[in-house]
C-alpha positions as CSV (number, residue, x, y, z in Angstrom):
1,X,139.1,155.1,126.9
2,X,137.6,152.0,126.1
3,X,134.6,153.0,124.2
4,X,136.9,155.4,122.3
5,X,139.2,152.2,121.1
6,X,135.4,150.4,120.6
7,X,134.7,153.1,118.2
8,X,137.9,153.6,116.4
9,X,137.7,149.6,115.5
10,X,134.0,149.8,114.7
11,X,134.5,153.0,112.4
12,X,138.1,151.4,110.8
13,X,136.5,148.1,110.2
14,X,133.2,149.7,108.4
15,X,135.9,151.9,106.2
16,X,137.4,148.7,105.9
17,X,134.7,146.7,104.7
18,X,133.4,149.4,102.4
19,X,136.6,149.4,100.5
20,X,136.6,145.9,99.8
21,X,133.4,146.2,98.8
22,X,133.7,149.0,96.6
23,X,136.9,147.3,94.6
24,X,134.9,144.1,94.3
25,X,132.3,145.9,92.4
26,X,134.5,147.9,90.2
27,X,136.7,144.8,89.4
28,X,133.4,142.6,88.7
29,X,132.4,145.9,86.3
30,X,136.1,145.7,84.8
31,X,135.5,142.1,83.9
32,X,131.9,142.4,82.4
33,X,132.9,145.1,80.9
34,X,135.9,143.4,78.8
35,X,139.0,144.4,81.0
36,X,141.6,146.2,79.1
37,X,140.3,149.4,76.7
38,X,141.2,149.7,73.4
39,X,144.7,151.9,74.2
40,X,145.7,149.6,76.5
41,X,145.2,146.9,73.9
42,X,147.4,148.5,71.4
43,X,149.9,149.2,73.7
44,X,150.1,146.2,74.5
45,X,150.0,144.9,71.1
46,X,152.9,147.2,70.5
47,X,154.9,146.0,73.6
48,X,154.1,142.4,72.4
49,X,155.7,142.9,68.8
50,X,158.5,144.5,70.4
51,X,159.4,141.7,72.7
52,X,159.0,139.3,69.9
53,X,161.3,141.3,67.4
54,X,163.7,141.3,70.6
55,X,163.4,137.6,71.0
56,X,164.1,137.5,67.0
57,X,167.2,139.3,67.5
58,X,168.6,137.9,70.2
59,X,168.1,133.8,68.3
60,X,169.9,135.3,65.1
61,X,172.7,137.1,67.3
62,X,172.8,133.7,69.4
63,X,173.4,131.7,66.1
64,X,175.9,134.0,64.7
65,X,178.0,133.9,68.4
66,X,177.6,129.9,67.5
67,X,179.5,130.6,63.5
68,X,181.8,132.5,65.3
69,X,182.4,129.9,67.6
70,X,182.6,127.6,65.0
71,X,185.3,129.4,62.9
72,X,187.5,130.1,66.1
73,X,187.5,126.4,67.3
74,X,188.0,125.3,63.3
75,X,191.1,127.8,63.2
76,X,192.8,127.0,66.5
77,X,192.7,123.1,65.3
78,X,194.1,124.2,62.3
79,X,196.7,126.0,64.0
80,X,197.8,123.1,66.2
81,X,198.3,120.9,63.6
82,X,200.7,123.0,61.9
């Protein structure tokens, strides 16, 4: 029983330790190699210019909400003084 346990730990470690290994290496290529391809670069480009086109929308609805604002507060005042 104990030499099976002895072997299960020695063979899951050396799995283990392979693995590791074998991601280090293809990371280190990933990184020499430039990282992202060329699709993933577009799409990312893409999902870039969307978010900023979002962001763009959102300040010019944010500053309309503000007019609106504005107006409201401008017409209750008026209101109250009547």
């Amino acid at each position: 029983m104990d030499a099976a346990l002895i072997m299960a730990i020695i063979f899951g470690g050396s799995v283990l330790v392979l693995a590791i290994i074998g991601s280090t290496i293809l990371m280190a290529i990933k990184i020499i190699k430039g990282g992202v391809s060329k699709k993933e670069q577009r799409l990312q480009s893409n999902e870039t210019k969307m978010i900023q086109e979002i962001y763009k929308g959102l300040s010019r609805m944010e500053d309309r909400v503000e007019a609106l604002e504005t107006i409201i507060l401008e017409r209750e005042r008026t209101d109250r003084t009547k």
